[in-house]
Structure formats: C-alpha cells, structure tokens
C-alpha positions as CSV (number, residue, x, y, z in Angstrom):
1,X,59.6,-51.0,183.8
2,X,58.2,-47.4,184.0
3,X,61.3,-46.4,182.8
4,X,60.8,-48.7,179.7
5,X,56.6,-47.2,179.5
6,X,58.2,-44.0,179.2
7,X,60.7,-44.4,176.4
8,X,58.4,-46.7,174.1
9,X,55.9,-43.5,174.3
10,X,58.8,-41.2,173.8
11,X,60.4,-43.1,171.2
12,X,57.1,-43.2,169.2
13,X,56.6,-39.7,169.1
14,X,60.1,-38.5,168.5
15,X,60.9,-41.2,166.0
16,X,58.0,-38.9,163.5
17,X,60.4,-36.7,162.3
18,X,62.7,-39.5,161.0
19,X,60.6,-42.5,160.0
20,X,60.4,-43.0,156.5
21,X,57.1,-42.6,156.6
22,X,54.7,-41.9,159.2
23,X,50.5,-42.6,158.3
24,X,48.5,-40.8,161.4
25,X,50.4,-42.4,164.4
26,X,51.9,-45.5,162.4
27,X,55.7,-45.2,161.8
28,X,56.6,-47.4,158.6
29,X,59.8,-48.4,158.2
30,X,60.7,-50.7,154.8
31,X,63.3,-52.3,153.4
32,X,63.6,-53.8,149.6
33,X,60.8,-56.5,150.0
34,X,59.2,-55.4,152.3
35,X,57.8,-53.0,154.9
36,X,56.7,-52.5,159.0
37,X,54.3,-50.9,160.4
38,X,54.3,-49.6,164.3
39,X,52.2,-47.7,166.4
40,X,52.0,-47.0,170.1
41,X,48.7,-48.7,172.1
42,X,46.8,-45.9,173.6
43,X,47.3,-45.9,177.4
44,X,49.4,-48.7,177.3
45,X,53.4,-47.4,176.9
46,X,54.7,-51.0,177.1
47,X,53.3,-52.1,173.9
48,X,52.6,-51.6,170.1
49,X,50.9,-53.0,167.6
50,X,53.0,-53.9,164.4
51,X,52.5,-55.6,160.6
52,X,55.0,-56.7,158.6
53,X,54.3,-57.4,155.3
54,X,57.1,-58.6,152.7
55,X,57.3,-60.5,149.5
56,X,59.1,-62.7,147.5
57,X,58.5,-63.0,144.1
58,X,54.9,-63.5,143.4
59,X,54.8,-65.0,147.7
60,X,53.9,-63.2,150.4
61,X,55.2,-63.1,154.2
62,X,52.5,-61.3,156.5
63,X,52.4,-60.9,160.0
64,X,50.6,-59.0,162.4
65,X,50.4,-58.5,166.4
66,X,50.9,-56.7,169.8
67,X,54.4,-56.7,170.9
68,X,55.1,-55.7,174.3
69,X,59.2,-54.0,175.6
70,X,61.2,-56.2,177.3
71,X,63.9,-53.7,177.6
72,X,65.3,-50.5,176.5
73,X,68.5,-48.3,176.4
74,X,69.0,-45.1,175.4
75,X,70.0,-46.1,171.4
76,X,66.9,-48.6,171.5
77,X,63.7,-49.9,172.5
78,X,63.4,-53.7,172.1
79,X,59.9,-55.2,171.7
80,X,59.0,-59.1,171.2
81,X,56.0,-60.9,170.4
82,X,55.3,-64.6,170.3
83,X,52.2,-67.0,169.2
84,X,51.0,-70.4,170.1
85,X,53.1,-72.4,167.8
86,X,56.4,-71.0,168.8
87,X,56.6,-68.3,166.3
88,X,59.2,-65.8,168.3
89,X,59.8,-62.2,166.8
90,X,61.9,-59.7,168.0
91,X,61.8,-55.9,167.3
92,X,64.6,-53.4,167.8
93,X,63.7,-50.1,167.1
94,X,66.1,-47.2,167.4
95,X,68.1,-45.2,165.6
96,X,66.2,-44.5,162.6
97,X,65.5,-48.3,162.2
98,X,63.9,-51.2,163.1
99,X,65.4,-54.4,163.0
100,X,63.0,-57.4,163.2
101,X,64.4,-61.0,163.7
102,X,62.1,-63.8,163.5
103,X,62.4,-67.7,164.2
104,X,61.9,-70.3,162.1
105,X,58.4,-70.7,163.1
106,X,57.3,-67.8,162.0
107,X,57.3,-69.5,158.3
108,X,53.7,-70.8,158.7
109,X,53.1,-67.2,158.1
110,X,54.4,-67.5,154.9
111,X,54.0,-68.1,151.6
112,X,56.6,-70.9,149.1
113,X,59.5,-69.8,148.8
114,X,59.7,-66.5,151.2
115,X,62.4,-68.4,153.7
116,X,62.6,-65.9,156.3
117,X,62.1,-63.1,154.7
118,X,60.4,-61.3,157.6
119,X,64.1,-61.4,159.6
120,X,65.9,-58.0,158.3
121,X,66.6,-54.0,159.2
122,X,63.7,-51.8,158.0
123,X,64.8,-48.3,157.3
C-alpha cells in the first residue's frame, strides 16, 4: 500500500503537464456533458478528493467525495468511493484520462432524465 501512497502523489503531480486543465492543484478532466475534478489530500497519498458535475439537458448529475486507492499499476491509479445508500463509484485515472464508472445508485444524485450520466472517460 506504500507503493500505492507513492504513485497517487506521483501521479498527481506528473499528470499537470497533461490534464486538460489544471486549477491550483485540481486536475479537471471533461468529457462532452460533463467534467471531474481531482486533487491529491495533503499528507494523505492514498486519497483524493473529486466532483463530478455533468448535465443533461436542462438536469443536472453532481457528485462530490473522498475516494481512497485500492490499487495501482504502472498505466493507472484506481480510486473508489462509496456512500450509505449503496452508491459505488470507481475512478481510473491514468493515461491522460479518467474513467469514472458509477452504479446505479448513484442516480439519487441526479436529476430526471440524466440516467447515468456520471459513468464515462473524462479527457
């Protein structure tokens, strides 16, 4: 797992020159309805915070939490959060991406008509 503290930090900082955009220390990554935001925890490697924020239409999706590394590799670092009522959400982040799949139950953080629009690879 120190191996895993490591690379998150690393993977943060190197990931600056090739994030879409970077605000401070938050990388944002987006796609076409949508955007993430990530951004190391200060003395704590094996997690970041994140927000994703995407819309349908005149709906919005919006979700926002710590998500801790539950394992990396040397392409990827991937990071999962979860709440109370089941909603599951995974991040991979590598490669000049960050692909986010989220459960079902992550719709209560949604507005009509969004499906799952949080589930997608932000760029």
């Amino acid at each position: 797992m120190k191996k895993c503290v490591i690379t998150l930090l690393v993977g943060l900082c190197c990931h600056a020159a090739i994030a879409a955009e970077r605000e401070g220390n938050t990388f944002i990554y987006q796609k076409a309805n949508g955007e993430i935001r990530l951004s190391a925890i200060p003395g704590n490697g094996q997690q970041a915070t994140f927000l994703i924020n995407t819309n349908v239409g005149m709906h919005v999706c919006e979700v926002e939490g710590i998500a801790t590394a539950i394992a990396d590799t040397p392409q990827h670092t991937t990071l999962e959060w979860r709440n109370e009522n089941h909603c599951l959400i995974t991040l991979t982040w590598g490669q000049n991406r960050v692909k986010v799949n989220a459960n079902e139950e992550c719709n209560s953080y949604c507005g009509m008509n969004t499906g799952n629009s949080l589930s997608g690879v932000y760029q």
